[in-house]
C-alpha positions as YAML, in Angstrom:
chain: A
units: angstrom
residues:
- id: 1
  name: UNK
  ca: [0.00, 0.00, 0.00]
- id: 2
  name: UNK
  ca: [3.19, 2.34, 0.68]
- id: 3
  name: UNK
  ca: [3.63, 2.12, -2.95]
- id: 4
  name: UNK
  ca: [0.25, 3.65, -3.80]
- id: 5
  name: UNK
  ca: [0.99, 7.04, -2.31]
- id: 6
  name: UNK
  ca: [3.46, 9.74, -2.69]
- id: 7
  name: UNK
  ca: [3.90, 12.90, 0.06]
- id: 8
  name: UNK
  ca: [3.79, 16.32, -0.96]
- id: 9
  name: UNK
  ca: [4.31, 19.71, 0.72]
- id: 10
  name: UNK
  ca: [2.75, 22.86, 0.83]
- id: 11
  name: UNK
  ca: [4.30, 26.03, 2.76]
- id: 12
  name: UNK
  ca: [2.02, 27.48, 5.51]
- id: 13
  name: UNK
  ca: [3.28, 31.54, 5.61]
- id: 14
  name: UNK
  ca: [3.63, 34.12, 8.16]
- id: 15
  name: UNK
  ca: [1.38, 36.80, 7.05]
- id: 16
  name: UNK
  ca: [3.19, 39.74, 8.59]
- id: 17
  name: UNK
  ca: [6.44, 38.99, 7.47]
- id: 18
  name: UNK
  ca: [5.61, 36.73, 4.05]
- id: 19
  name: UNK
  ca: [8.00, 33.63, 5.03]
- id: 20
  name: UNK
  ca: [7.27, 30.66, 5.61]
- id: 21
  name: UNK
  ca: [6.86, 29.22, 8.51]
- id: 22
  name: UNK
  ca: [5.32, 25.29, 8.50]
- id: 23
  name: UNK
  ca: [5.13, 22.98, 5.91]
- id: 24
  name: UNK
  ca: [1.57, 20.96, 5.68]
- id: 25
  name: UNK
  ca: [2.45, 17.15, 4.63]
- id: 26
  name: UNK
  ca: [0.20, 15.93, 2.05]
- id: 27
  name: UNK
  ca: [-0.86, 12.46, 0.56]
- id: 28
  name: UNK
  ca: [-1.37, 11.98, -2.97]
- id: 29
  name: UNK
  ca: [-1.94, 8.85, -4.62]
- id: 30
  name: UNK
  ca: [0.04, 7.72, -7.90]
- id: 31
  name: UNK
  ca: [-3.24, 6.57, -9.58]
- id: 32
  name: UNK
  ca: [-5.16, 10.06, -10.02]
- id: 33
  name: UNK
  ca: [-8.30, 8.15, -10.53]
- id: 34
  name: UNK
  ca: [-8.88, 6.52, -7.21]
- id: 35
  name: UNK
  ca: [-10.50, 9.31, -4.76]
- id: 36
  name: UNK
  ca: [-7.97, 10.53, -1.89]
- id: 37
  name: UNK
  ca: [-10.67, 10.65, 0.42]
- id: 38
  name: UNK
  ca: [-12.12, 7.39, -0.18]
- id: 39
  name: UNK
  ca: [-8.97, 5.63, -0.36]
- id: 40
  name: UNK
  ca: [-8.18, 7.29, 3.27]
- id: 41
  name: UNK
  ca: [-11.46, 6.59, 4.27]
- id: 42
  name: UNK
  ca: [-10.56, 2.67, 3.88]
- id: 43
  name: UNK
  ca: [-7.02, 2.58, 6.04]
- id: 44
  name: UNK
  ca: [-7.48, 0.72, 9.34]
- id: 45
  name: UNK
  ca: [-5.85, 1.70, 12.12]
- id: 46
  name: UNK
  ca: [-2.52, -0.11, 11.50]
- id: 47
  name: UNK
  ca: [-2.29, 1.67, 8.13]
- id: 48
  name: UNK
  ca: [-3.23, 4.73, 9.01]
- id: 49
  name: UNK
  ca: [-0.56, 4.62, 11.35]
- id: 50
  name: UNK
  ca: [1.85, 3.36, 8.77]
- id: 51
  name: UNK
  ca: [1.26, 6.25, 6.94]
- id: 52
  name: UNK
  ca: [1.83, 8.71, 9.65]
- id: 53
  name: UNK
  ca: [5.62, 7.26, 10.17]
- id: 54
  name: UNK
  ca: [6.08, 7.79, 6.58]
- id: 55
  name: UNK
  ca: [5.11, 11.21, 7.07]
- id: 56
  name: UNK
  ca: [6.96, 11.74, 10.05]
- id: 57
  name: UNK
  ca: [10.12, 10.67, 8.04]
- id: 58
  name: UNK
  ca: [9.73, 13.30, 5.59]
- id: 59
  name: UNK
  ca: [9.09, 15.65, 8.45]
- id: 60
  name: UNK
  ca: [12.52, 14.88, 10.36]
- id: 61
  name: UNK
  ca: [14.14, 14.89, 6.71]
- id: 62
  name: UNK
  ca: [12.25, 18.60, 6.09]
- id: 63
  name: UNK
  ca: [13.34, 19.57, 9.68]
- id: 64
  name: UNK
  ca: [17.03, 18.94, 9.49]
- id: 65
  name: UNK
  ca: [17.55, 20.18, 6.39]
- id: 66
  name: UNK
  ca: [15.30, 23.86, 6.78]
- id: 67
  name: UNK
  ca: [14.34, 23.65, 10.15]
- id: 68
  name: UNK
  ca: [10.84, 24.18, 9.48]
- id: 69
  name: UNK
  ca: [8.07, 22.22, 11.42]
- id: 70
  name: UNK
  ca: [6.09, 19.93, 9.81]
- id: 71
  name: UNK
  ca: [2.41, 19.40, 9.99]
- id: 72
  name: UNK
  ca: [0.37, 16.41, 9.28]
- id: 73
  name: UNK
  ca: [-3.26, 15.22, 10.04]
- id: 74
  name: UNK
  ca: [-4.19, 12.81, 12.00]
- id: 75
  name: UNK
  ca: [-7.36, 11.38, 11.82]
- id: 76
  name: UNK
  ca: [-10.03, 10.88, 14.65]
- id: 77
  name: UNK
  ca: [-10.41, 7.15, 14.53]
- id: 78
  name: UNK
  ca: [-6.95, 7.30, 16.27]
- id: 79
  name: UNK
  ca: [-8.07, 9.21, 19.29]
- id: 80
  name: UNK
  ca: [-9.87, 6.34, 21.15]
- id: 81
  name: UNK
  ca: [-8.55, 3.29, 23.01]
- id: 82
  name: UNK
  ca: [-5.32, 3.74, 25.25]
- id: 83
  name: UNK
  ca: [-3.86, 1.55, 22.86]
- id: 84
  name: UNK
  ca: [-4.56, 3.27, 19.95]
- id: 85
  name: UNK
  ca: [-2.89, 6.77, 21.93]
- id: 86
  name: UNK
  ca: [0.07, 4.95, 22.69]
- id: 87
  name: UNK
  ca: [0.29, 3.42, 19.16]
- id: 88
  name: UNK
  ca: [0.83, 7.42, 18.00]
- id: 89
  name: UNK
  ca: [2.88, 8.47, 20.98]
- id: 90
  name: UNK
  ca: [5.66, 6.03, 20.31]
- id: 91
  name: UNK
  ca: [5.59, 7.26, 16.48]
- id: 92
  name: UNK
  ca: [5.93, 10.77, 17.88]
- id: 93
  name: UNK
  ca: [7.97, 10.23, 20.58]
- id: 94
  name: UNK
  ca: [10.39, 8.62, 18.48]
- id: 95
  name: UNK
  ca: [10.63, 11.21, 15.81]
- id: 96
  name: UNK
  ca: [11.66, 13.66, 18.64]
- id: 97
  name: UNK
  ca: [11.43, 16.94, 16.72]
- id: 98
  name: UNK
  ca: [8.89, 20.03, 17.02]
- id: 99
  name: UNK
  ca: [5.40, 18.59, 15.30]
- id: 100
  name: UNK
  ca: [1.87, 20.00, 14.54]
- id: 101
  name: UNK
  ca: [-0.55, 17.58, 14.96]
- id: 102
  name: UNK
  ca: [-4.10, 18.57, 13.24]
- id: 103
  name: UNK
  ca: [-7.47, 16.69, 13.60]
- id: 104
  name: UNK
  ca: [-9.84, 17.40, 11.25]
- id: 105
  name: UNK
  ca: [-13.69, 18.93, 11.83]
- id: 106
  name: UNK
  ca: [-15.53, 17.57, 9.06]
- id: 107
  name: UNK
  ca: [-15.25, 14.80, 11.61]
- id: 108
  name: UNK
  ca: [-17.11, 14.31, 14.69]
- id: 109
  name: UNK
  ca: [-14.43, 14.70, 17.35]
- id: 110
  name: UNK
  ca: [-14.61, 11.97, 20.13]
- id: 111
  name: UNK
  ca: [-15.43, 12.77, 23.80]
- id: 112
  name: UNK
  ca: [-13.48, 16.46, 24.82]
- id: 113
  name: UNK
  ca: [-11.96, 14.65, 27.88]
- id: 114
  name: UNK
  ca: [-10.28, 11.98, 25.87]
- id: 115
  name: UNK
  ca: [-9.17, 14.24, 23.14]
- id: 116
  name: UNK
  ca: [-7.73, 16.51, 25.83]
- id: 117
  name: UNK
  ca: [-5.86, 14.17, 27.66]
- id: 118
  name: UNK
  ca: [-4.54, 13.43, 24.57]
- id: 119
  name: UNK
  ca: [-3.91, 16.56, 23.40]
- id: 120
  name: UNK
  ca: [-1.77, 17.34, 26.72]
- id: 121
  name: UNK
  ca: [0.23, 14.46, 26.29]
- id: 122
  name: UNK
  ca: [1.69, 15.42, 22.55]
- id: 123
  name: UNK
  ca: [2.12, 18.68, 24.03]
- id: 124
  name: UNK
  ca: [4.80, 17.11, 25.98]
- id: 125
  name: UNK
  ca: [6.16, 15.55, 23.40]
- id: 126
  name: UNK
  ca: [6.89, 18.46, 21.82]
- id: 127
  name: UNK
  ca: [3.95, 19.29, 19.27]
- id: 128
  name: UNK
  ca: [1.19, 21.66, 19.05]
- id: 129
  name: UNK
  ca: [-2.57, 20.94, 18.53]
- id: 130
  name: UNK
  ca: [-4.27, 22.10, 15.89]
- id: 131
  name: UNK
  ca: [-8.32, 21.89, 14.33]
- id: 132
  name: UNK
  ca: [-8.24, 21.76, 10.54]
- id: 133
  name: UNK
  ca: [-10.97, 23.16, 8.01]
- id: 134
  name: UNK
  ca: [-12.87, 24.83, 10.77]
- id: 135
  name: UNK
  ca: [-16.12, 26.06, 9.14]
- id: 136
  name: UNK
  ca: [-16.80, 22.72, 7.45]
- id: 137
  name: UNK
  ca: [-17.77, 20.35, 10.17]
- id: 138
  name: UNK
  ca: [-20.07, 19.08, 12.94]
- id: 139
  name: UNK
  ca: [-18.65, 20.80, 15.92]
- id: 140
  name: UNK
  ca: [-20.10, 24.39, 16.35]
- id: 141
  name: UNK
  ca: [-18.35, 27.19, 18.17]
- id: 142
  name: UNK
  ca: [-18.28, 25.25, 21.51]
- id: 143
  name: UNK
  ca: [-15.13, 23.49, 19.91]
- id: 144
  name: UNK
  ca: [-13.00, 25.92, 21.25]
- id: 145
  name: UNK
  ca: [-14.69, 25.99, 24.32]
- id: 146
  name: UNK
  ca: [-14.31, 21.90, 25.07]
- id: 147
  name: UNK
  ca: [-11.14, 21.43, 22.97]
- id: 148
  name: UNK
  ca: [-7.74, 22.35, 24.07]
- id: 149
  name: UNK
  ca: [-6.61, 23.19, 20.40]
- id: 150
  name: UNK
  ca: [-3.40, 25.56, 20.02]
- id: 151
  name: UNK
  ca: [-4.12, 26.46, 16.12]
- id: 152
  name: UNK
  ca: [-7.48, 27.13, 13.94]
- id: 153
  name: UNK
  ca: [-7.13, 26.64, 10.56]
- id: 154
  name: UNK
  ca: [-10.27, 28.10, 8.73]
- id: 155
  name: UNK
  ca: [-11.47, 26.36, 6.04]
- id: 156
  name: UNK
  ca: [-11.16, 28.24, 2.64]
- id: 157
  name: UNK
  ca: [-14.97, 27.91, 2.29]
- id: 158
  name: UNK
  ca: [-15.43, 31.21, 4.47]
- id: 159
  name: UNK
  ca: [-12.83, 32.95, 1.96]
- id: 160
  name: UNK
  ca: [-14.57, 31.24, -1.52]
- id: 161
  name: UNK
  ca: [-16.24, 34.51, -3.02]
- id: 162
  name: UNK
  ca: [-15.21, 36.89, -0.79]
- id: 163
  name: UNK
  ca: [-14.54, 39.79, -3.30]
- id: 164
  name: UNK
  ca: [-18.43, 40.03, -4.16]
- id: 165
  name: UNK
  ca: [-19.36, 39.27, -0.59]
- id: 166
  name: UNK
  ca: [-18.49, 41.90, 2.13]
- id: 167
  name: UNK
  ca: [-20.75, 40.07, 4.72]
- id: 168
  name: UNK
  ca: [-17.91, 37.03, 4.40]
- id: 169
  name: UNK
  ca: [-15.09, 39.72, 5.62]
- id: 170
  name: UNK
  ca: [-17.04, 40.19, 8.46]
- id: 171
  name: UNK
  ca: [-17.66, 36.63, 9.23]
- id: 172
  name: UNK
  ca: [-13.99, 35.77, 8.62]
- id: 173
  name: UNK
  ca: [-12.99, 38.93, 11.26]
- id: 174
  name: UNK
  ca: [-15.36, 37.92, 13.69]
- id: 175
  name: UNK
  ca: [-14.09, 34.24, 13.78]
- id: 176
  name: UNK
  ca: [-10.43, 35.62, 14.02]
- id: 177
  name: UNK
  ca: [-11.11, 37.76, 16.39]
- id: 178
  name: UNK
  ca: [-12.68, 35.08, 18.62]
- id: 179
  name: UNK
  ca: [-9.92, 32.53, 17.88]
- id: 180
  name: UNK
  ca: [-7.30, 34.70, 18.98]
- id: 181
  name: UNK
  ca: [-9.31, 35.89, 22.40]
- id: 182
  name: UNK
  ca: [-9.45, 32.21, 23.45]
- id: 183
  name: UNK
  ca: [-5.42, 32.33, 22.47]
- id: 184
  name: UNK
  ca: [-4.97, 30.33, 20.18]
- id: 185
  name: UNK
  ca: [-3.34, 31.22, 16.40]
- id: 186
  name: UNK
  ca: [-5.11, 31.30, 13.20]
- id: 187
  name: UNK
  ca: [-4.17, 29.90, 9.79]
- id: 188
  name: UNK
  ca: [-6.48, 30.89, 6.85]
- id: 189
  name: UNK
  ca: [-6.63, 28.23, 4.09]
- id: 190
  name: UNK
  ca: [-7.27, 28.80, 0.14]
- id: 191
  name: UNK
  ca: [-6.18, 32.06, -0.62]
- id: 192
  name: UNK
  ca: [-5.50, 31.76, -4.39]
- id: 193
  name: UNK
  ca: [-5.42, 35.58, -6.08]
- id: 194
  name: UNK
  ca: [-4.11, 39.09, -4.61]
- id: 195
  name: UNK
  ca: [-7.67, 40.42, -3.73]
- id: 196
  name: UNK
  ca: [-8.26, 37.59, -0.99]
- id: 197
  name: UNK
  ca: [-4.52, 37.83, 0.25]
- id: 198
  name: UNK
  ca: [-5.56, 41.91, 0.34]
- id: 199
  name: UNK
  ca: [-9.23, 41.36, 2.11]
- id: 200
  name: UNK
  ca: [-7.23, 38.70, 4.41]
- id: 201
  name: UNK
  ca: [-4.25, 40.49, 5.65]
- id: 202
  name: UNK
  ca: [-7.07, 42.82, 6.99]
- id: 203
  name: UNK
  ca: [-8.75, 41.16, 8.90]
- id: 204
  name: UNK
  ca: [-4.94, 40.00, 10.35]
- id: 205
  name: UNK
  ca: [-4.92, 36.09, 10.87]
- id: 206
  name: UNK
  ca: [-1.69, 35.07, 12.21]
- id: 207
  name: UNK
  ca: [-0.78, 32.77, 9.03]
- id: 208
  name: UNK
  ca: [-1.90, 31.89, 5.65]
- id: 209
  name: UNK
  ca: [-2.02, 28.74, 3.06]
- id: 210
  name: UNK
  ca: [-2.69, 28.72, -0.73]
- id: 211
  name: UNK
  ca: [-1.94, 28.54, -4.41]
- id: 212
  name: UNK
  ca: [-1.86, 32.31, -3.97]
- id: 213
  name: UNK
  ca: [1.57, 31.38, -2.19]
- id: 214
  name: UNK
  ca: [2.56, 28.15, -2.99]
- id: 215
  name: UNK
  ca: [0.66, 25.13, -4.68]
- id: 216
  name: UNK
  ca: [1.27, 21.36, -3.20]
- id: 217
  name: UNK
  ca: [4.41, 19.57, -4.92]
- id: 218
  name: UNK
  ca: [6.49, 16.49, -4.06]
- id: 219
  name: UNK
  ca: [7.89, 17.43, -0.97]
- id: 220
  name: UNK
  ca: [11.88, 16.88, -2.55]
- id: 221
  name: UNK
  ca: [10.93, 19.92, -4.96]
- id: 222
  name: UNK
  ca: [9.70, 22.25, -2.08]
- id: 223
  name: UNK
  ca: [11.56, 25.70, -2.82]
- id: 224
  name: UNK
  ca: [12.85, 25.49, 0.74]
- id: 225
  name: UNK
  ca: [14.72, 22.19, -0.41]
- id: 226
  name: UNK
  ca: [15.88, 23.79, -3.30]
- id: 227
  name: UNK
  ca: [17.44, 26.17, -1.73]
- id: 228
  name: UNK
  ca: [19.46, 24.17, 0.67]
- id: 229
  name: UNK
  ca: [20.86, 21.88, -1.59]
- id: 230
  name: UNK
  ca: [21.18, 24.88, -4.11]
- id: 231
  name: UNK
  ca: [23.20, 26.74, -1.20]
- id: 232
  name: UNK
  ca: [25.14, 23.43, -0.70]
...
């Protein structure tokens, strides 16, 4: 199944000072006709584990050579038994570098007290929590409320259209605004064209992700790479 998939990279940037400052790890699958989702959707435990340690060697790889943190999802189903949390923590704890872990809300999360617990023990381990595509999912606003997350990532659907809709700026600075009083950072996703990045940098998230700056490639081609091995 290794042999099915490929990781890619995109940058995550720093929207005050325009460099990058995480890089999101990415599965794609060699055969562009099989769904990514539904091909994810079908891992069991065991491989979705598998798949994380791949990821996490790209991340120590990405790490050494740029220093740059890596982030990389991890889905839901793995926040359960004991067994399953100490399946991950020994994958983590052995890759002994600075990590963001994200969990996904088009999900339902599991029970806040397990997920915390959880959450508190990565922390120790050196990574930071974050909620992915927030605006997409089942959880409401009390997320942030029952779940110790350290980063929101807001979906690009609050972004999609925003040039002909002023009520979305709103919406996207009132969900900022909230995010950061509960102190946690903000990463807006999908900002493709210069009058997003414009209406965005307004409303002042901490970071920002998108083709605008930097479209998903194998993660051996990221420009950070490049520039390493150019240097070397």
């Amino acid at each position: 199944m290794k042999n099915e998939r490929i990781c890619f990279g995109q940058l995550i940037y720093e929207i005050r000072t325009g460099k990058p400052k995480e890089v999101e790890l990415l599965t794609r699958l060699k055969d562009p006709t099989i769904p990514l989702d539904s091909y994810l959707s079908t891992l069991s435990k065991s491989e979705s584990l598998s798949l994380i340690a791949e990821q996490l060697e790209v991340a120590a790889a990405i790490h050494q050579e740029t220093g740059l943190v890596s982030t990389l999802n991890v889905p839901a189903t793995l926040i359960g038994t004991m067994e399953d949390n100490d399946r991950l923590k020994t994958l983590i704890r052995a890759f002994g570098r600075p990590l963001v872990v994200e969990f996904t809300e088009t999900y339902p999360m599991p029970d806040s007290r397990a997920c915390n617990r959880l959450f508190c023990e990565l922390r120790d381990l050196g990574c930071e929590i974050a909620l992915d595509d927030f605006g997409t999912g089942f959880n409401g606003m009390s997320i942030f409320a029952d779940y110790d997350f350290d980063i929101v990532k807001i979906d690009r659907c609050l972004i999609m259209d925003i040039n002909e809709r002023p009520s979305k700026v709103s919406l996207l600075k009132m969900v900022i605004e909230m995010v950061h009083s509960f102190g946690k950072s903000t990463v807006v996703e999908g900002v493709e064209d210069p009058d997003q990045i414009k209406l965005v940098s307004d409303v002042q998230p901490r970071y920002v992700q998108g083709f605008f700056y930097h479209k998903p490639q194998y993660w051996l081609d990221l420009p950070i790479m490049s520039a390493t091995h150019a240097a070397a």
